[in-house]
C-alpha positions in Angstrom: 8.5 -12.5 12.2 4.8 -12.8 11.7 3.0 -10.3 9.7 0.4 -8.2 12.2 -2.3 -6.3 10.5 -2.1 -2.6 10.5 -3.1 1.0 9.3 -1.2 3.4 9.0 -1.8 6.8 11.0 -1.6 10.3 10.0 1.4 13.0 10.8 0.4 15.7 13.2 -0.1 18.4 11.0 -2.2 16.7 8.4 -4.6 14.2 10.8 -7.4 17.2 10.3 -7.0 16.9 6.4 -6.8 13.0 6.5 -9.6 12.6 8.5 -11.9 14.6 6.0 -10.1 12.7 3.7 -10.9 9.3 4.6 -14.7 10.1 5.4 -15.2 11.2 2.0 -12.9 8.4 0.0 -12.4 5.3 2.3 -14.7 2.7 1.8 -13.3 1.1 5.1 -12.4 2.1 8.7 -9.3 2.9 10.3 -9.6 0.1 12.9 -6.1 -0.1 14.6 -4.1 2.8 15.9 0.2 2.2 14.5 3.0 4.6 16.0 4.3 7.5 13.3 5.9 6.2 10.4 9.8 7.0 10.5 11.2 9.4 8.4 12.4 7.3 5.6 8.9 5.8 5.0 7.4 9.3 4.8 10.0 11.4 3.1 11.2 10.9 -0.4 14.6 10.0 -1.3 17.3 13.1 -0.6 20.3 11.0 0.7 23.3 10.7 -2.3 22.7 7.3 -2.1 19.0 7.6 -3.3 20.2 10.1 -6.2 22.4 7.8 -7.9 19.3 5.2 -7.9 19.1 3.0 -11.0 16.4 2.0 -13.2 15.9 -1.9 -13.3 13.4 -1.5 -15.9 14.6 -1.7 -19.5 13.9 1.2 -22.4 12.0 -0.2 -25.2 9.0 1.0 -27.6 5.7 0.4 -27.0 5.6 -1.8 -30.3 8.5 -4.1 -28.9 6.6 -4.7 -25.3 6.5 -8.0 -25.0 2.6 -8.4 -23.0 1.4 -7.2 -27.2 0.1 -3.4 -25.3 -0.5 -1.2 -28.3 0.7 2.5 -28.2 -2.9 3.5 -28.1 -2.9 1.9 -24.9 -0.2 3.7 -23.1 -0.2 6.5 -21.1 2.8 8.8 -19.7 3.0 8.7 -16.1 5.6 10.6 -13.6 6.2 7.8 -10.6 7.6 8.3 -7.0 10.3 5.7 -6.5 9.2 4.6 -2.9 10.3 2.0 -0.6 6.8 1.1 0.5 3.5 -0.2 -1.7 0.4 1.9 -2.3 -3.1 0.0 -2.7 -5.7 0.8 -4.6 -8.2 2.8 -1.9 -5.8 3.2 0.6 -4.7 6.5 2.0 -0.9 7.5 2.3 0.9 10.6 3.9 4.0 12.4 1.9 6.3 14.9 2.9 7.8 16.5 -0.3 11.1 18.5 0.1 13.9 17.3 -2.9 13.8 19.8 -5.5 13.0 17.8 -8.4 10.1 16.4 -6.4 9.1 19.7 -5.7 9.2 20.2 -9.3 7.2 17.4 -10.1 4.1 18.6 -7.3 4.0 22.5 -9.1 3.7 20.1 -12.0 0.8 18.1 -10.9 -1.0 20.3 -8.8 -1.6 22.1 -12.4 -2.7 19.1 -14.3 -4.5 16.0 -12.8 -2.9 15.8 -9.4 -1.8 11.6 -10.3 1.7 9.8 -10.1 2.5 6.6 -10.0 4.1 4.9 -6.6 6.3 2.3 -7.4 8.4 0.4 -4.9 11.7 0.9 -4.8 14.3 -1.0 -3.2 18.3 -1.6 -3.3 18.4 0.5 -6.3 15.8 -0.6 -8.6 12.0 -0.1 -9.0 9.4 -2.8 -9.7 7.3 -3.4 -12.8 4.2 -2.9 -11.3 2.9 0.5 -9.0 -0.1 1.9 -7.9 -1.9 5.5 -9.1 -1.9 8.0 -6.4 -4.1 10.6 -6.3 -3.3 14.0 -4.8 -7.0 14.3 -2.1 -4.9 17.3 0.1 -2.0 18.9 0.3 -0.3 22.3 2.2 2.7 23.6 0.7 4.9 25.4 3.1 6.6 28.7 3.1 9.9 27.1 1.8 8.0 25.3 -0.5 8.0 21.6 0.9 4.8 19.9 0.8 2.9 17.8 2.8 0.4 15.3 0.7 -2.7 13.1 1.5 -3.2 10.8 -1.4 -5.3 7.8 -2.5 -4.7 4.7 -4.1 -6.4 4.5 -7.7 -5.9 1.8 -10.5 -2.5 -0.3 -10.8 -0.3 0.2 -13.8 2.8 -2.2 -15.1 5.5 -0.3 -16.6 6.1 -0.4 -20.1 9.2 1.7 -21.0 11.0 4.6 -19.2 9.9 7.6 -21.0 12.7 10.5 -19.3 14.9 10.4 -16.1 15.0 13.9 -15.3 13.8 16.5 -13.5 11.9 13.8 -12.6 10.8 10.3 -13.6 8.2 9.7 -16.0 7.0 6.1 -17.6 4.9 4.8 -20.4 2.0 2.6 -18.6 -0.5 0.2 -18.7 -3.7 -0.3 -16.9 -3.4 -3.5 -15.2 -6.9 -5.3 -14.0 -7.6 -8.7 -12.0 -9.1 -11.0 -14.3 -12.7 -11.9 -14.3 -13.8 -14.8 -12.1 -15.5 -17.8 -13.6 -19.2 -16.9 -14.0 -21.5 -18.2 -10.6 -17.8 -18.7 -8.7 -18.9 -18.7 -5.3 -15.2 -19.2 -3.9 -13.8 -15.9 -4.3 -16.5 -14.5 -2.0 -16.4 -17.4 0.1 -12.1 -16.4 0.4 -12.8 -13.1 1.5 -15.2 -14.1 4.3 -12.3 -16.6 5.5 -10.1 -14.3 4.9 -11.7 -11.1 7.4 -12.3 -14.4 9.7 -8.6 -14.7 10.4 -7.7 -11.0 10.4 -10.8 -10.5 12.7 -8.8 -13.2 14.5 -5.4 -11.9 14.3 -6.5 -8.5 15.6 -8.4 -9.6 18.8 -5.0 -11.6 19.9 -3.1 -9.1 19.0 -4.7 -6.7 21.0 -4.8 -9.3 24.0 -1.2 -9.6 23.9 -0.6 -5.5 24.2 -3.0 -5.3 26.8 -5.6 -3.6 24.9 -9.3 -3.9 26.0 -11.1 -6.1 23.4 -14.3 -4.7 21.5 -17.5 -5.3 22.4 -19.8 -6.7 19.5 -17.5 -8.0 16.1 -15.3 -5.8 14.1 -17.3 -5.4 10.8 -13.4 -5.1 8.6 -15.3 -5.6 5.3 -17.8 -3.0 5.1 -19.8 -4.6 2.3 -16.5 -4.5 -0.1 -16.3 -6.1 -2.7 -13.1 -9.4 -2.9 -10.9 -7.3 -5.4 -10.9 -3.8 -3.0 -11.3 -6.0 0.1 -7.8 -7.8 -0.8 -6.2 -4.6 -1.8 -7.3 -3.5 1.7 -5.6 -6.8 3.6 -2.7 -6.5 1.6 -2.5 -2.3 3.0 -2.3 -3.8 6.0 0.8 -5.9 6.1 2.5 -3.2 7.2 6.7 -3.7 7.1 6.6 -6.0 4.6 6.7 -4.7 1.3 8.1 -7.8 -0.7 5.1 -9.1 0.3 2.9 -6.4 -0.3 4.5 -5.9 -3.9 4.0 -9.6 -4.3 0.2 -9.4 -3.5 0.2 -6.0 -5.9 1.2 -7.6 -8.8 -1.0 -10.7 -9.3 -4.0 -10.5 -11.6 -6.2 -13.0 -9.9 -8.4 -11.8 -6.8 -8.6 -15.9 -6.0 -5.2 -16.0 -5.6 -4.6 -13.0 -3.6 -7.2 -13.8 -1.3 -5.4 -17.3 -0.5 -2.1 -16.0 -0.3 -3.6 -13.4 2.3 -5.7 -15.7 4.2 -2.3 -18.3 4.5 0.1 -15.3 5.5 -2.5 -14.7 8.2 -3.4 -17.8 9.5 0.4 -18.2 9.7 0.4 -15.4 12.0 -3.0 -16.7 14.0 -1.0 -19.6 14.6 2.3 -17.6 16.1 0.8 -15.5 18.3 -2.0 -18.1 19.4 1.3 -19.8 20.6 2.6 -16.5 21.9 -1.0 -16.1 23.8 -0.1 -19.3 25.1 3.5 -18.8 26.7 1.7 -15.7 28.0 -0.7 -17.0 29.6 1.5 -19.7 31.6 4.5 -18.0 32.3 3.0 -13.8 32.5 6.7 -12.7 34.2 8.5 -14.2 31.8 10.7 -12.1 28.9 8.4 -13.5 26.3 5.6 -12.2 27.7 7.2 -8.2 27.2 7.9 -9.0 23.4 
């Protein structure tokens, strides 16, 4: 199934709050209307099933990490096991109603409103997550909370500090590495790269009957490569492996080329899709 680029809306009760939101923090637009996210992507875990989660990630002492991270480098951080990935600068909606979750928010919302969202998936959590930082939030009468938060730095996970009420890790920053010094090709990637998501969108939108645009879609916004291909990577939505995947690596170079391949995979597909449209319009195919 080819990957379509997409942002992710707002819930009902907090589109108000995430459009302030957004105005003041995002550094991009929100260019492409998605239906609601289903429950299970905006809910934390509350089924059995999800409370008998295990960790993946091993216990060990900072002095036995194997990357050489001193304890002075460290920092305890309580993490959301999630089944979706959070980029740096980009906005996500949370409904908070377990009790140890709710624990975890009286916690924060006294301290320096930041967790860690780590993906989650088949009963383990990755290595690497992604700060997110309380921007809004409404608590309700029977204390549930809804939360607009944004993406801040990336950590890797270091050790498992406690399990309960709630999860809380020993971290590490975790940076792109510097690219070679008059290296034209990383900004030369992410002008390739809008190229084909520019691309993919205006097809897309052909093939749902959407009117196109007049003038070009300005997706960059003067952004810097590193935040521009944390941005692409928010907007493989559905496909977290990938996502996580893009997440992890340390090279802006390489993240930028495995972007602009995932995308001119999917330029290709629905080029061809465009195609079968176009010559057969009553046809199944064309519906899909």
């Amino acid at each position: 199934m080819a990957l379509v680029p997409q942002i992710l809306p707002y819930p009902p009760l907090l589109r108000q709050a995430a459009a302030t939101a957004a105005a003041t923090a995002l550094p991009f637009p929100l260019s492409k209307p998605l239906s609601p996210p289903s429950p299970s992507r905006t809910a934390l875990f509350s089924s059995p099933q999800d409370r008998r989660h295990r960790l993946s990630i091993p216990l060990r002492c900072s002095s036995s990490d194997p990357g050489g991270t001193s304890g002075d480098d460290l920092v305890e951080l309580p993490l959301f096991p999630l089944p979706l990935v959070l980029f740096p600068g980009a906005i996500l909606p949370l409904q908070i109603f377990e009790f140890r979750y709710r624990i975890m928010m009286h916690t924060l919302l006294q301290t320096d409103l930041r967790f860690g969202v780590i993906f989650s998936e088949s009963g383990t959590i990755a290595d690497v997550g992604c700060v997110g930082e309380i921007v809004k939030h409404e608590r309700l009468v029977d204390d549930r909370f809804f939360l607009i938060c944004k993406g801040q730095e990336r950590f890797r996970v270091s050790g498992i500090v406690r399990t309960r009420p709630f999860l809380v890790a020993r971290v590490s920053w975790l940076e792109d590495r510097p690219p070679p010094q008059g290296d034209d090709d990383v900004e030369a990637l992410a002008s390739e790269v809008e190229t084909h998501m520019r691309d993919v969108i205006r097809i897309s939108n052909r093939l749902n009957g959407k009117p196109e645009k007049e003038g070009g879609m300005d997706l960059r916004r003067n952004l810097f490569p590193t935040p521009f291909s944390f941005f692409v990577g928010s907007t493989f939505e559905g496909a977290p492996r990938e996502q996580q995947a893009l997440l992890e690596l340390e090279d802006t170079a390489a993240r930028l080329k495995r972007e602009r391949d995932t995308l001119r995979n999917t330029l290709n597909y629905l080029t061809a899709a465009s195609a079968v449209k176009d010559a057969f319009p009553s046809s199944p195919s064309s519906s899909s």
